[in-house]
C-alpha atoms as one frame of an Amber mdcrd trajectory, in Angstrom:
protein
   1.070-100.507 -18.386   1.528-100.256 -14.453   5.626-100.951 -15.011   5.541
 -98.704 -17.942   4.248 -95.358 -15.123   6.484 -96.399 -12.799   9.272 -96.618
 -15.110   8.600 -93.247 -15.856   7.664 -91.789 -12.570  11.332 -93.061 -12.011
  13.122 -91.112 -14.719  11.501 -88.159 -13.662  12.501 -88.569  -9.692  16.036
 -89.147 -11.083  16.074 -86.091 -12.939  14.831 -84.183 -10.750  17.519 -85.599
  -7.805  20.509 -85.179 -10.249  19.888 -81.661 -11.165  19.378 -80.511  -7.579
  22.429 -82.194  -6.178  24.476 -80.881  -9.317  23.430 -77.080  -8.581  23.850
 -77.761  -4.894  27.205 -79.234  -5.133  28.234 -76.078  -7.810  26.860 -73.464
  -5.662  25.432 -74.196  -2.492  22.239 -75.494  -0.838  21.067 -72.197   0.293
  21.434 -70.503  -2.674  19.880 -72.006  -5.163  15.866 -72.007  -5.226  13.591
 -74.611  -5.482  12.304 -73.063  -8.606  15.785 -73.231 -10.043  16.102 -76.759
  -9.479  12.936 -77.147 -11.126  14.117 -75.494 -14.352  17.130 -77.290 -14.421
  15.092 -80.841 -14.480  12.283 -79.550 -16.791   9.777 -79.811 -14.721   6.907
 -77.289 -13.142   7.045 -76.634  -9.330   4.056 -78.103  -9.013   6.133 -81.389
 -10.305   8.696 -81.120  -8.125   6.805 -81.420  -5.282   5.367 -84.035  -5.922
   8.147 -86.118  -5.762   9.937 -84.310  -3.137   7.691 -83.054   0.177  10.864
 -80.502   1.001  13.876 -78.827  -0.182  16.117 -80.591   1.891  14.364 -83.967
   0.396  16.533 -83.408  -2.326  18.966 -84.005  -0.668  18.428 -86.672   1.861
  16.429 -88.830   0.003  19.853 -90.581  -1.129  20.214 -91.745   2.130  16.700
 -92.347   3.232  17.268 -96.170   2.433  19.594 -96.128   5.798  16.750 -94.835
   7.814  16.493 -96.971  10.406  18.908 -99.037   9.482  20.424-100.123  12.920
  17.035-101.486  14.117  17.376-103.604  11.373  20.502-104.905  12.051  19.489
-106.232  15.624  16.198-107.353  14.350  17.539-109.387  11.843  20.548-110.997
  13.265  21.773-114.446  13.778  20.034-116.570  16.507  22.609-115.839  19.605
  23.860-113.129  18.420  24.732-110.295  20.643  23.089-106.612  19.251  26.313
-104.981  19.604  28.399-107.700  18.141  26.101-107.456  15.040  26.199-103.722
  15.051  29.650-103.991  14.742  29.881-106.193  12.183  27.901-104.389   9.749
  29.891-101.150  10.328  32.902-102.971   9.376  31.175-104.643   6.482  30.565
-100.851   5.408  34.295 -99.995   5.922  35.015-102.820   3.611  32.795-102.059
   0.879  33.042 -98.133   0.860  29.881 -97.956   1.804  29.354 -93.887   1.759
  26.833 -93.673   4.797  30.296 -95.102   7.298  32.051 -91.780   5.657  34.548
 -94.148   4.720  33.829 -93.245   0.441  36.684 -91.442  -1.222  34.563 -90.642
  -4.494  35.015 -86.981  -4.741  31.115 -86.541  -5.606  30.344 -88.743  -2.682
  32.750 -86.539  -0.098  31.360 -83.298  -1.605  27.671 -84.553  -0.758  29.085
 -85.330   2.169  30.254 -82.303   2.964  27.645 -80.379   1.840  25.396 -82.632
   4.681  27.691 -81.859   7.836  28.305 -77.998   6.489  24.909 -76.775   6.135
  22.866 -76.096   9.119  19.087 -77.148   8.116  20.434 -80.252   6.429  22.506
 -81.227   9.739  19.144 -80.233  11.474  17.045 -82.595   9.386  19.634 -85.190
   9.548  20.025 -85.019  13.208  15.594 -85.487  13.516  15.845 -88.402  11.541
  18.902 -89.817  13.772  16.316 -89.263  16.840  13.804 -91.221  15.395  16.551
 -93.560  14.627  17.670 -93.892  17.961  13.872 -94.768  18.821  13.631 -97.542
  16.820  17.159 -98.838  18.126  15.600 -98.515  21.384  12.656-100.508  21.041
  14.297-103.366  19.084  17.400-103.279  22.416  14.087-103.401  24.237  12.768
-106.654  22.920   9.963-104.869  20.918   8.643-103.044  24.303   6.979 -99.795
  23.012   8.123 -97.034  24.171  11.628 -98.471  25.141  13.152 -98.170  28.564
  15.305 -95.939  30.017  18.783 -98.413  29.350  17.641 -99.329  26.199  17.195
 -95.583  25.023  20.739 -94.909  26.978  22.080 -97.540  24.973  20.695 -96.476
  21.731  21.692 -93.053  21.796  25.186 -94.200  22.623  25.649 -96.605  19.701
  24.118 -94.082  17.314  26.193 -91.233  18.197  29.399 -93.450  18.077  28.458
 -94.276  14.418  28.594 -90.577  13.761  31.872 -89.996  15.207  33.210 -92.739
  12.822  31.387 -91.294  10.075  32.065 -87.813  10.563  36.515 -88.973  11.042
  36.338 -90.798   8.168  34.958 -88.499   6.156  37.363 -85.831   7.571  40.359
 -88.127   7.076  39.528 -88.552   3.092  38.964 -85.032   2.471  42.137 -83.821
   3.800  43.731 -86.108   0.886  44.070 -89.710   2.513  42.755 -92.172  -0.189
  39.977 -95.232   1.168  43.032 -97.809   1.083  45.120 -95.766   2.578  43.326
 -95.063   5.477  41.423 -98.356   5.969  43.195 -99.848   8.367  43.452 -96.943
  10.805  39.363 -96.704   9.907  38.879 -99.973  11.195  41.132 -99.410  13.890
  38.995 -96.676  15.194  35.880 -98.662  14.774  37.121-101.570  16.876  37.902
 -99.198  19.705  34.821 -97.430  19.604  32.647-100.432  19.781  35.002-102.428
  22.473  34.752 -98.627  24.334  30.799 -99.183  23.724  31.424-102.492  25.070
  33.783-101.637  28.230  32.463 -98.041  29.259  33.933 -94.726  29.677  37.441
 -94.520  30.489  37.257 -91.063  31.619  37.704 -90.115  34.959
């Protein structure tokens, strides 16, 4: 009876997710209300919200499985394995398999969401608070589980992080200007290997 609920409970958070991001994507995240959204999946309000704490929920719970994602990644590595060398790998794993959080995902739905994320300001915003407490966890995990991380560790964190969203944000950039994903994978993983060797090296400004 228990798989039966959640079954259901299931159909109704899909619904409700695939009729937001349709009016979203048709007409913009500010302008269409919660209520609307709402109507559009059959549901009351009252519904709505209980499956979704916040209007930009709609739209971010698609990628809340990546939340913290790169503490993972150095948690669960292989035994002598650097964090950075396994940060690396798994962003050119993502290249590889399209994987839409690495921007590197040339389904037009997928670059549209994606668009829709950079374009609008309180989804950036939200986005940008979750990368924060993403960058904590990074920390603490660079930081051999020390709680809260050091200084270098949070340096380092931060760093890694916001090279990810460079990548992320070219990639994406490079697709919707009309490159297709095979097209442009090699100069995608070209950029990655140079940002994470430039991780690596240091800044070679000055």
């Amino acid at each position: 009876m228990t798989g039966l609920r959640e079954l259901k409970k299931r159909r109704i958070h899909d619904a409700i997710s695939a009729a937001a991001i349709a009016l979203f994507l048709e007409r913009g995240f500010d302008e269409v209300s919660v209520a609307e959204v709402a109507a559009a999946a059959e549901v009351s309000k009252p519904t709505l919200f209980k499956y979704f704490a916040t209007k930009e929920d709609l739209v971010l719970h698609r990628i809340a499985d990546h939340k913290g994602e790169a503490a993972r990644i150095v948690r669960g590595r292989a035994p002598g394995e650097e964090p950075l060398a396994a940060l690396r790998r798994a962003f050119l794993d993502g290249l590889a398999r399209r994987d839409p959080v690495t921007g590197f995902n040339d389904t037009p739905e997928v670059l549209a969401y994606h668009g829709m994320v950079f374009q609008t300001p309180g989804l950036a915003a939200r986005l940008m608070r979750q990368s924060a407490e993403d960058e904590d966890a990074l920390a603490v995990e660079l930081d051999d589980g020390r709680a809260p991380a050091g200084l270098p560790a949070r340096l380092a964190a931060a760093q890694i992080l916001a090279v990810q969203r460079v990548l992320a944000g070219d990639n994406w950039r490079r697709l919707i200007a009309g490159e297709s994903a095979d097209d442009a994978y090699p100069a995608a993983v070209e950029a990655a290997e140079l940002a994470y060797a430039q991780l690596r090296s240091g800044i070679p400004i000055g």
